[in-house]
N, C-alpha and C positions, 0 to 999 in steps of 0.2 A: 504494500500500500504506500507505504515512504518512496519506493522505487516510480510509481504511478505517479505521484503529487510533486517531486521533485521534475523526472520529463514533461509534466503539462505545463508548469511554472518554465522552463527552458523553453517550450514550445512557444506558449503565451508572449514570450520576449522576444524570439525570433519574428512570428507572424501579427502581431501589435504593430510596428511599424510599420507596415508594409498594408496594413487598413486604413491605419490612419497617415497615408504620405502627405495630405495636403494642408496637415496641421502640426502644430511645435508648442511645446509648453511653454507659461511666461510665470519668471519668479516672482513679481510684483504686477499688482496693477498696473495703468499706463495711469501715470496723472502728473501730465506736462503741463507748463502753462508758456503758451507760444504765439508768440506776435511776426507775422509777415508780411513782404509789401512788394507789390510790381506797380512798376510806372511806364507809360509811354509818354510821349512828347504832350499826349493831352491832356493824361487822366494818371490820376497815383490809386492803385488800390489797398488797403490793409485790410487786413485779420489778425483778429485775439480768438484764443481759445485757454480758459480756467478749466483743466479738467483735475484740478487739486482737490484735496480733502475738503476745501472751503466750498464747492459746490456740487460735491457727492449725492448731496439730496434733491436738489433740484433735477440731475440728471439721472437720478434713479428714477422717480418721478413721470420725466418724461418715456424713457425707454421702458418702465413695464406698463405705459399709458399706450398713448395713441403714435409713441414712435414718431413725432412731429417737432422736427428742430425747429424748425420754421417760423414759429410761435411767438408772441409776444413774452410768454412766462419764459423761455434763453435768453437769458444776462449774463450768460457765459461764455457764448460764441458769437462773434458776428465778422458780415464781408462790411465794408466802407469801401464809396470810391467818390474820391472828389477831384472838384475840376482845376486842373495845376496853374493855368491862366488869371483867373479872380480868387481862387483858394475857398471855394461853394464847394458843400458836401453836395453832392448828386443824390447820393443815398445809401443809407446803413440799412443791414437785415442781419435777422438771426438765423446761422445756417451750421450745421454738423461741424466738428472740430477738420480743420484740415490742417494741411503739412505741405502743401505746393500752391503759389499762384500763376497765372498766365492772364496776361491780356490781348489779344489780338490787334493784329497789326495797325486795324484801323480803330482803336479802340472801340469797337461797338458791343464785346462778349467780354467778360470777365472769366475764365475756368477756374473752379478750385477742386484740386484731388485731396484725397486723402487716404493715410496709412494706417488708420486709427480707426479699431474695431467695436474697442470696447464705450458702452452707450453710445454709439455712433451709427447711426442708421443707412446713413449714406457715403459713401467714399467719392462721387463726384459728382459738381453742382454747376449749371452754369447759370448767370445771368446777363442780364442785357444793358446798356449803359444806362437804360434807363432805370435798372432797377427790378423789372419783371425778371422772375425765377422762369427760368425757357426747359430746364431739364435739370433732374435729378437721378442718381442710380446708385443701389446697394451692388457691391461690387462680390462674390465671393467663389469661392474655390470651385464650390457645386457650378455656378453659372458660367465660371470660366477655365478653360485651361490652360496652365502654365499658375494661375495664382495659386498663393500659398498665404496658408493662415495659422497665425498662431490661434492656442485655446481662445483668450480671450482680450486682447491685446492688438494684434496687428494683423493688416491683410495690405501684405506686400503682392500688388499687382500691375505698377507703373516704375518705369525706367528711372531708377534713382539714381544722382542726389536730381537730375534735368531730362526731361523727357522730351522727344522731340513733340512738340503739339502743331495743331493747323488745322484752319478751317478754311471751308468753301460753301456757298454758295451757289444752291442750281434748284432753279424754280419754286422759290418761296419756301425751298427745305434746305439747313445747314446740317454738312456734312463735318463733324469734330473728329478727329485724328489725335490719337494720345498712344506713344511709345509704351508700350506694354515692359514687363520687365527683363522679359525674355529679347526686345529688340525688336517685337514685332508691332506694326501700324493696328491700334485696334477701331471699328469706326461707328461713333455714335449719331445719331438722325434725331432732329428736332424741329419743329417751324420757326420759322425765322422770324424776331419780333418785329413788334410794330418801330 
């Protein structure tokens, strides 16, 4: 029976990894607190994200609720983009903790990714310079292949630390383009805003 318990326990650690290849343990929660900023010639955009012990409740909150960063009750994450010319907020929203910004060439899309799993609903968001939220996407292992996730912590599935991005434009549909982390173009479709 010891001889029985001791090969299942060998077995179990062999074929365990090999179930779960597209996840990894994490020794600590994620609870970063992170501020970033792209600019173009027109527009500066920034993000904060508090995912510290100071707003554990709030974000618990949201993610065993309705899953909605979106919200007015997130005072923990938000995009800002304002206009670098007269130094006018364009406009702040509350959106999932990210880890990358892009703004498109002509400034009219703001893209924010993200690597960050935990209470985090969505890994990439874009908006429009106006403001309007044009697309949103939970990113994970199951939907894609090549990403990889930790338990609860990180979902590494864009070309880090810079990803190639790009958009276009073909009949009132915008085609987004984001460097996956394997190297490859992956391409997301949205209507293109007002």
């Amino acid at each position: 029976m010891k001889c029985l318990r001791v090969f299942l326990i060998v077995l179990a650690g062999i074929t365990l990894p090999l179930w779960s290849s597209h996840a990894f343990g994490d020794m600590v929660g994620y609870s970063k607190i992170v501020d970033l900023r792209a600019e173009t010639a027109e527009v500066v955009a920034e993000h904060h994200h508090d995912w510290s012990k100071a707003t554990q409740e709030a974000r618990w909150k949201m993610i065993s609720g309705a899953k909605d960063p979106f919200t007015a009750e997130n005072t923990y994450s938000y995009l800002s983009l304002t206009d670098r010319a007269s130094g006018r907020r364009i406009f702040r929203r509350p959106v999932p903790a990210l880890t990358y910004l892009w703004i498109s060439p002509d400034s009219g899309y703001v893209v924010g990714l993200s690597d960050v799993k935990l209470a985090n609903p969505y890994q990439l968001v874009v908006f429009s310079r106006s403001g309007q939220r044009v697309f949103e996407r939970r990113i994970t292992a199951e939907s894609w292949p090549g990403v990889l996730e930790s338990v609860t912590n990180r979902v590494d599935w864009y070309k880090e630390p810079t990803p190639a991005i790009s958009l276009r434009s073909n009949r009132g549909e915008v085609v987004l383009s984001i460097e996956d982390r394997l190297g490859t173009p992956r391409e997301f479709r949205f209507h293109a805003s007002d």
